[in-house]
N, C-alpha and C positions, 0 to 999 in steps of 0.2 A: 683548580690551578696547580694546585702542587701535586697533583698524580703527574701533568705533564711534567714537570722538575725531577722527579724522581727517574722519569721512563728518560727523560736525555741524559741524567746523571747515571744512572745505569747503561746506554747507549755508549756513552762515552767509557765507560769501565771496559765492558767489555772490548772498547777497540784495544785501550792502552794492555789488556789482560794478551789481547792476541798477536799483540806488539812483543812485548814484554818475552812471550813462549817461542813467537819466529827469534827475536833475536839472541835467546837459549840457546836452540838450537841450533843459531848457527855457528854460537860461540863454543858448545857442546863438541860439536864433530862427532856424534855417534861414541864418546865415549862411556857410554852409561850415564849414570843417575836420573834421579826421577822429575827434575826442577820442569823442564819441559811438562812431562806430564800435567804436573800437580798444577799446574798456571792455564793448562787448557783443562783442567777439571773445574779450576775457578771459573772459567770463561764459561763452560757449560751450567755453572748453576748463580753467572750474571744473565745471562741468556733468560735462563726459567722464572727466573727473577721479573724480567725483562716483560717477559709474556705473562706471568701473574696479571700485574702491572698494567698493559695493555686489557688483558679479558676485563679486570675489574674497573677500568676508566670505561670502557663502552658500555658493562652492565650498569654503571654508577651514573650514565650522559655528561660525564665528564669530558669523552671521547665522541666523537660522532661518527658514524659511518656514511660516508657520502660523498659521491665525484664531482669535478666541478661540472663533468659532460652532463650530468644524471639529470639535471634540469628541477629538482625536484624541491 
């Protein structure tokens, strides 16, 4: 139960991380600094995070893999 908790609390980071870098940027205007950057590097290792997360819930059966078409 809390690998799911973790993977939405990380889901949810990453949205406000990508939030967070568009609205830099837009407040930025291309005048340099690295703020933009440095907030889509956070994004990219909630992201890895994210997927860790995911692999180890499915190897763990925390997670299942399965459609509802799949019949199975």
């Amino acid at each position: 139960m809390w690998v799911k908790v973790i993977i939405v609390m990380l889901f949810i980071g990453n949205l406000v991380a990508l939030g967070t870098a568009f609205y830099t940027l837009m407040l930025d205007q291309g005048r340099g600094g690295n703020r933009t950057a440095n907030l889509l590097l956070v994004r990219v290792g909630l992201a890895g995070l994210l997927l860790l997360f995911v692999v180890y819930g499915v190897w763990s059966g925390d997670l299942g893999i399965a459609a509802p078409w799949d019949g199975a």
